[in-house]
VEXDREN-2710 file (C-alpha; in Angstrom, 1 decimal):
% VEXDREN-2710
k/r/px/py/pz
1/UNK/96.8/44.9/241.7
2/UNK/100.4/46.2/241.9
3/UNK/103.2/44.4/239.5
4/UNK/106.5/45.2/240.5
5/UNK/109.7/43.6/239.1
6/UNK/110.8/40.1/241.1
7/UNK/113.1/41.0/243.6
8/UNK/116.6/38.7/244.0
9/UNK/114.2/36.8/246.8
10/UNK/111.9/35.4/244.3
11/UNK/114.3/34.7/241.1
12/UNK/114.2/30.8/242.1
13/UNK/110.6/31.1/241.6
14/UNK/111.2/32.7/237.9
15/UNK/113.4/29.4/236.4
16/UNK/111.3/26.3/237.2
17/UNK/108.3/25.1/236.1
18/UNK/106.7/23.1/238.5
19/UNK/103.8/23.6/241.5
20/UNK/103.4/25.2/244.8
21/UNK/104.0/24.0/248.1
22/UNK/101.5/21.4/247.9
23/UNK/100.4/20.6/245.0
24/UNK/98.1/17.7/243.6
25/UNK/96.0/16.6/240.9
26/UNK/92.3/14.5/240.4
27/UNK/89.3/16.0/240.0
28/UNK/87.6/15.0/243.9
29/UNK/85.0/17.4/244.3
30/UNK/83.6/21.1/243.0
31/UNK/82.3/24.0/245.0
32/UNK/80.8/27.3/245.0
33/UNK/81.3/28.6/248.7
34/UNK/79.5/31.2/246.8
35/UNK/78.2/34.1/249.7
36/UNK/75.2/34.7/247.4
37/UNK/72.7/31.9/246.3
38/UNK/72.9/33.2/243.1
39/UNK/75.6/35.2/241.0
40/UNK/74.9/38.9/240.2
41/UNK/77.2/38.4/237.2
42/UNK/78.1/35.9/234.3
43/UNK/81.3/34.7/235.3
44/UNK/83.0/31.5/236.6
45/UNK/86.2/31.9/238.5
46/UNK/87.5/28.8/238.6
47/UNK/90.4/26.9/241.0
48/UNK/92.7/23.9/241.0
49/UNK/93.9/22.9/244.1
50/UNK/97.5/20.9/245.0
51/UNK/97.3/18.0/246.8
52/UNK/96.7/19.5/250.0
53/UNK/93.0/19.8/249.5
54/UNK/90.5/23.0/249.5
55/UNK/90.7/22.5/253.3
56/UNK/93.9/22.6/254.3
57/UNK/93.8/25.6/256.9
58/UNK/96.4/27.0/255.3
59/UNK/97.7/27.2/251.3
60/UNK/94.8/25.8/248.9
61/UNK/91.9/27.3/251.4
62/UNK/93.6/30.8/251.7
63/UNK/93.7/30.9/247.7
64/UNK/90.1/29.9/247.8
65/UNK/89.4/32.6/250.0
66/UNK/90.1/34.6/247.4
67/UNK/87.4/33.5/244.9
68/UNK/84.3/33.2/248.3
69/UNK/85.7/37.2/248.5
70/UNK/84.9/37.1/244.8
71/UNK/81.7/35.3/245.3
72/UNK/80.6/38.4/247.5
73/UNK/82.2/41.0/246.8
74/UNK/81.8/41.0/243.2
75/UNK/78.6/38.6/242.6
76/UNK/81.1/36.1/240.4
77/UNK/80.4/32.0/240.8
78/UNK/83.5/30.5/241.8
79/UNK/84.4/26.9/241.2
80/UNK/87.0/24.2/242.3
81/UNK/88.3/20.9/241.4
82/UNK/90.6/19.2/243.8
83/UNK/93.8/17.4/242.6
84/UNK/94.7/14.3/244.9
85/UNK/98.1/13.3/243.0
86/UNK/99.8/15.3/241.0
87/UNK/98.3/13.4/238.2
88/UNK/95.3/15.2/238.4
89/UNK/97.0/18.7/237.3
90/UNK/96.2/18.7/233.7
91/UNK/93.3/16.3/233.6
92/UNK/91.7/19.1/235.8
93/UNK/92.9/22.2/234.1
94/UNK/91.6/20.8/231.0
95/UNK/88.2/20.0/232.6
96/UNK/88.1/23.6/233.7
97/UNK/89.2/24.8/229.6
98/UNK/85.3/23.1/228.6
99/UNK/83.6/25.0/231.3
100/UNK/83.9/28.8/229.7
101/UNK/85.7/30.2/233.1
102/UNK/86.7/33.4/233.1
103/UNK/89.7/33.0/234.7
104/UNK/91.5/29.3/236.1
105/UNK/93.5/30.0/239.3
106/UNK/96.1/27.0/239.8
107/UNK/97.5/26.8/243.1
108/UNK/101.1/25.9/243.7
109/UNK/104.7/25.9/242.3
110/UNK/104.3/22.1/240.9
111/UNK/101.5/23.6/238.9
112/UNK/103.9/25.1/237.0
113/UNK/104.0/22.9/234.1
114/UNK/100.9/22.2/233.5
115/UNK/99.7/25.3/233.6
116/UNK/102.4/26.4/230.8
117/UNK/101.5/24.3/228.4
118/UNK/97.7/24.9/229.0
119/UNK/97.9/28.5/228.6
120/UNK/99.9/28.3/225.5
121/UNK/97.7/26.3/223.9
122/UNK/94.5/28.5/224.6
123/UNK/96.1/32.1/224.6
124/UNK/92.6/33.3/224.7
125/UNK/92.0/31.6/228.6
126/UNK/93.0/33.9/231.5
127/UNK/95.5/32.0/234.1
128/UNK/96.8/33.2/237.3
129/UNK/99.2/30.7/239.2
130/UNK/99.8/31.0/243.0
131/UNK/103.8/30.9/244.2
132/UNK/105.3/30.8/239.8
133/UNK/106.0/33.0/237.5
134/UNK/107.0/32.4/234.1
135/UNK/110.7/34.0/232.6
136/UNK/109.9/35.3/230.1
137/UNK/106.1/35.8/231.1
138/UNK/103.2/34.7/229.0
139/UNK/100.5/37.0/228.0
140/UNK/97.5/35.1/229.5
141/UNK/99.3/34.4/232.9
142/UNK/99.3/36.4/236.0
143/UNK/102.3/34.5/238.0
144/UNK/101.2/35.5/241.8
145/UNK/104.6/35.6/243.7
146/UNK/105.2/36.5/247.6
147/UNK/108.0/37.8/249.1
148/UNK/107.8/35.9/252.4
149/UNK/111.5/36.0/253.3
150/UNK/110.3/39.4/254.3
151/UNK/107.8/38.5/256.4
152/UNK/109.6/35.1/257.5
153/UNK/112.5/37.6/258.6
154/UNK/110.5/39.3/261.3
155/UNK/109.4/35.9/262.9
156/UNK/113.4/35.0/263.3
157/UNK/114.4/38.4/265.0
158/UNK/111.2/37.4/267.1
159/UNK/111.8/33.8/267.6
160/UNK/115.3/34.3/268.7
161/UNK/114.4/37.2/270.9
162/UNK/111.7/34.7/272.4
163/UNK/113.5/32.1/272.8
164/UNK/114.8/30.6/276.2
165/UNK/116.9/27.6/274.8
166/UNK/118.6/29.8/272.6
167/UNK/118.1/27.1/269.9
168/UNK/114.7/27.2/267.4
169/UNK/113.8/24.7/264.9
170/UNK/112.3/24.8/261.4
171/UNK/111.4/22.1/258.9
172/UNK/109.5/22.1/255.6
173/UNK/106.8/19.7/253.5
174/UNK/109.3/19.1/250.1
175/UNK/112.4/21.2/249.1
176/UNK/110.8/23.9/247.0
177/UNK/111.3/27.7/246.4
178/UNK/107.9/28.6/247.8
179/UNK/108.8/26.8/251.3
180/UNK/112.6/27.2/251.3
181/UNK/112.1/31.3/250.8
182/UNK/110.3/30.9/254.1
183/UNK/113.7/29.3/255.9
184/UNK/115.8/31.4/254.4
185/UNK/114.0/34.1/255.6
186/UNK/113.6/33.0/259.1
187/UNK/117.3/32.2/259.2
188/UNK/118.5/35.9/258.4
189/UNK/116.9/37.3/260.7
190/UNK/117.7/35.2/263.5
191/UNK/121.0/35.9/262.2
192/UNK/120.3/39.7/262.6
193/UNK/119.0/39.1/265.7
194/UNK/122.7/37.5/266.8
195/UNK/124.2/40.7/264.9
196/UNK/122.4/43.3/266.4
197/UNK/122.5/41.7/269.9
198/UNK/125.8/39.9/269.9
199/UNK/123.8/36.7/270.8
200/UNK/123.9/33.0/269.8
201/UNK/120.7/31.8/268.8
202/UNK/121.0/28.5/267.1
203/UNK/118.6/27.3/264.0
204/UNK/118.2/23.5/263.6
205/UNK/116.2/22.5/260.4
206/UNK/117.7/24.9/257.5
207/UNK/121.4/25.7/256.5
208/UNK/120.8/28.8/254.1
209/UNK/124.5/28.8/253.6
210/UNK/124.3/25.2/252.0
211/UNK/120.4/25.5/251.1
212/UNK/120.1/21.9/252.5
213/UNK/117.5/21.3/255.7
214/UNK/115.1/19.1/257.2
215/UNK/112.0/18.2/254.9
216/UNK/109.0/15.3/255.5
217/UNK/108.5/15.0/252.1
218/UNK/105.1/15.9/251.7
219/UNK/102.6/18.1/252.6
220/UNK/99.7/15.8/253.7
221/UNK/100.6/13.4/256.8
222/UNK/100.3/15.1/259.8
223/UNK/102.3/11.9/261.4
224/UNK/105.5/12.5/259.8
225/UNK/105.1/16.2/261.2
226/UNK/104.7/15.4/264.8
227/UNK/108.0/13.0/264.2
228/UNK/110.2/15.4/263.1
229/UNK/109.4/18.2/265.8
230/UNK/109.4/15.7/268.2
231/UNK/113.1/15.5/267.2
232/UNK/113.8/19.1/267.0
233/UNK/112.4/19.3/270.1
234/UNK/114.5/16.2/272.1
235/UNK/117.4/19.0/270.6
236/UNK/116.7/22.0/272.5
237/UNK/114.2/24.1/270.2
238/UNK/111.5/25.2/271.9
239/UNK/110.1/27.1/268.9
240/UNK/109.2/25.8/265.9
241/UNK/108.3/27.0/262.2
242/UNK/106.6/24.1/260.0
243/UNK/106.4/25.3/256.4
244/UNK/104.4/22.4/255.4
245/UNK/101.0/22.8/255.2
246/UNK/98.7/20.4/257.1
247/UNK/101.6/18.8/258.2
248/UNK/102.3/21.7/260.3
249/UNK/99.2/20.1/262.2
250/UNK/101.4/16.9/263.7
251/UNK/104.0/19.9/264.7
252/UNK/101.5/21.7/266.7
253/UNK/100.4/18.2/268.2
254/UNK/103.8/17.5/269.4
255/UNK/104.3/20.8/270.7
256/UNK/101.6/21.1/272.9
257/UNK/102.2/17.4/274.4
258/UNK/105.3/18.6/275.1
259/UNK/104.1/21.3/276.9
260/UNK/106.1/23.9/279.1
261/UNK/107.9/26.9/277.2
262/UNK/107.6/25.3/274.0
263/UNK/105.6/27.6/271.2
264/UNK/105.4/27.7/267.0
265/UNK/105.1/30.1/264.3
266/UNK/102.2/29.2/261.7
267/UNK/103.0/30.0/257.8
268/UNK/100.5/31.2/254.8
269/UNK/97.1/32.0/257.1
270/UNK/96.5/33.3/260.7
271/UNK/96.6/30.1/262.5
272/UNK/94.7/31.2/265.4
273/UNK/91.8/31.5/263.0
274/UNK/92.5/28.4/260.4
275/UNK/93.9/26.0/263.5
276/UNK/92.1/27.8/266.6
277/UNK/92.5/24.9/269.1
278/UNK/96.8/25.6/269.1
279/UNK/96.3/29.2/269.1
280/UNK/97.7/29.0/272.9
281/UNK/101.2/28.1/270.8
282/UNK/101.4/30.2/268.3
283/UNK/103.4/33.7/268.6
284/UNK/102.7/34.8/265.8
285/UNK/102.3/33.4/261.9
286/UNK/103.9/34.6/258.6
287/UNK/101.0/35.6/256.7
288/UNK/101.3/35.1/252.6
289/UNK/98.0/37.3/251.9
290/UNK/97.1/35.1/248.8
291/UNK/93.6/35.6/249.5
292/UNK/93.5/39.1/248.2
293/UNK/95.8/38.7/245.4
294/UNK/93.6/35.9/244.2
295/UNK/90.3/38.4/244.6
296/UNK/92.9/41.4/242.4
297/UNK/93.3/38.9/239.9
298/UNK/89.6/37.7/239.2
299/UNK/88.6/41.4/239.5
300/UNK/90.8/42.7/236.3
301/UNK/89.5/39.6/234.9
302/UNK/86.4/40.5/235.2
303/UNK/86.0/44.1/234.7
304/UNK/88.6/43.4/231.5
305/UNK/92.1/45.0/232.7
306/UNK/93.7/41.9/233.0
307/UNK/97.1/41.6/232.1
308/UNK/99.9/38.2/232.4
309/UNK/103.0/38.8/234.2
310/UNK/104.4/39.2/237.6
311/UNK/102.6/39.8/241.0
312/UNK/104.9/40.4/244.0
313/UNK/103.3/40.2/247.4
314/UNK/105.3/42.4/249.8
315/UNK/105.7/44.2/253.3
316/UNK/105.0/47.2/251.4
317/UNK/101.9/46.4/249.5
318/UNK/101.0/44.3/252.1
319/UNK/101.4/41.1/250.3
320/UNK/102.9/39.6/253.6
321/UNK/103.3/40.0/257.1
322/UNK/103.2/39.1/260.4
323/UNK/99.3/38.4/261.9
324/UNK/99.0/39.8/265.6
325/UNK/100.4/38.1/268.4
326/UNK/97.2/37.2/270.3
327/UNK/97.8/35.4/273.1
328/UNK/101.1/37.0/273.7
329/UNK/100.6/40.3/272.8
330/UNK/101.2/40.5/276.4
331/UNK/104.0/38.6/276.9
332/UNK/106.5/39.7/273.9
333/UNK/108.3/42.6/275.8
334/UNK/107.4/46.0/274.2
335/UNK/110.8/46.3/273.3
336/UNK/111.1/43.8/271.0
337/UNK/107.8/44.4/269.8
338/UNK/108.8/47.8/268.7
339/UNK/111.7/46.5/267.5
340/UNK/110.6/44.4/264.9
341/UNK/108.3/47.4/263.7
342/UNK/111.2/49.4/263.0
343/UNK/113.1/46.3/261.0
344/UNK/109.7/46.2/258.8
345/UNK/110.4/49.9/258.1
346/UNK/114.3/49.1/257.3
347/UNK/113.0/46.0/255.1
348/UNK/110.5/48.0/253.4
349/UNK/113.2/50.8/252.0
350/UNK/115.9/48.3/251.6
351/UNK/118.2/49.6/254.1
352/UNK/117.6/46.1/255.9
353/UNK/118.7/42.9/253.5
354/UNK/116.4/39.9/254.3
355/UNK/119.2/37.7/252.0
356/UNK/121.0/35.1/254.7
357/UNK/124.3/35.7/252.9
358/UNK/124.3/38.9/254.3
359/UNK/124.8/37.8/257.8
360/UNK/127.5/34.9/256.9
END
């Protein structure tokens, strides 16, 4: 797995100590998922959820992805325990510290704490923590970060290129680095979008000048989703970016009752595979490959070259990205298409900035 310093678009990530987009807490359930009925190897990779749930179709499952890849690609057992409050954090960390895991994989920013203070106290335990890293790191701690401003910037240039309102809309779960580095991200590059064509495009949802937006306040009612994009919607935005897990779900309902010209962008997974039946809305999704760095870090756990510190996910090392457009592979002119290839390439040797107060 590649460690590179934290670039200036995770540092918010590096100061707080709290849990991941969705984060929760009680010990619900446990599961395998395990591709082979039984383990070709002694060792338990084990994973607490947020409050999302294992099967969110979107943060908590993709993480879990990564230990089934483990399952079966490295004959390891994998275990979960779900956290339904954020109660549940330590209560199932420290169920997890009896159960002689190799490694304990806790998923989310609001994690953060409780994962601290857990590691500390057993230095000899292997932790890797989805969307936190620690300043100054800890030995036993792999912080897995993503850089998905840079991702999130290439579904601005393409939503404003896309759009026919020239107006998009974005809201998010809670107001947390791990979602707000998604509207920040999406914001500059509509805003490059506007530079480079000498266009308008408005963004309704996210001021990244004032970092203040639109947020539902949780990541688990799908309700309060379809609400707010019902609003965004009655605005003039006819596309929309949830960054809010399941809730995203209630966005994609009101979408397509809305019909006509009105599509989404998915965050964390592929939504045409983990929300197939509103694949006909999505142009694309902003992919945060946590899957695979989940699968890195259990594999230098088990074959003993783990280390703590900082993971970055990025365009480069393919971290992030953008999944394919599917359904509109057709439709996106070429142009544009090729256009946001060669905006990857300027984001990847830094000659693009993907900071919104670069555009103001």
């Amino acid at each position: 797995m590649t460690r590179r310093p934290v670039g200036r678009f995770m540092v918010g990530l590096l100061v707080l100590a709290a849990a991941g987009y969705a984060c929760s807490n009680a010990p619900t359930s446990s599961g395998g998922g395990s591709a082979s009925p039984k383990p070709s190897v002694n060792f338990l990779a084990c994973q607490v959820t947020d409050t999302g749930g294992i099967d969110d179709r979107s943060f908590n499952a993709t993480a879990w992805k990564g230990v089934t890849d483990a399952e079966q690609n490295l004959g390891v057992q994998g275990k979960y325990l779900e956290s339904t409050t954020s109660n549940d954090y330590a209560p199932n960390i420290n169920a997890f510290l009896q159960q002689n895991c190799g490694l304990i994989v806790t998923v989310g920013f609001l994690l953060g704490d409780a994962t601290k203070a857990a590691a500390k106290a057993n230095p000899d335990q292997k932790f890797a923590i989805v969307d936190y890293a620690y300043d100054p790191t800890i030995p036993n701690v792999l912080g897995l970060t993503f850089g998905t401003d840079q991702a999130a910037f290439l579904a601005g240039y393409l939503a404003a290129g896309m759009s026919k309102t020239g107006t998009v809309g974005t809201f998010g779960g809670l107001k947390i680095p791990p979602v707000t580095i998604y509207m920040d991200g999406f914001a500059a590059g509509i805003a490059y979008y506007n530079q480079q064509k000498g266009t308008d495009v408005k963004l309704l949802g996210w001021n990244a000048a004032k970092q203040n937006g639109l947020f539902t306040g949780d990541f688990e009612n799908q309700d309060n989703g379809k609400r707010v994009t019902e609003t965004l919607l009655q605005q003039g935005a006819d596309i929309i970016l949830p960054v809010a897990g399941p809730v995203g779900l209630g966005a994609a309902a009101a979408v397509k009752a809305a019909g006509g010209d009105n599509r989404m962008i998915w965050v964390d997974v592929d939504g045409c595979v983990s929300a197939p039946q509103y694949c006909s809305l999505f142009l694309t999704s902003i992919e945060k490959n946590m899957d695979v760095a989940v699968e890195s870090a259990v594999k230098e756990a088990l074959n003993g070259t783990f280390k703590g510190g900082v993971y970055t996910g990025t365009l480069q090392n393919g971290g992030v990205g953008l999944a394919p457009y599917h359904d509109f592979q057709s439709v996106i002119p070429q142009d544009l298409q090729s256009e946001i290839n060669t905006i990857k390439s300027g984001i990847e040797d830094g000659s693009i900035s993907v900071n919104p107060k670069d555009y103001q």
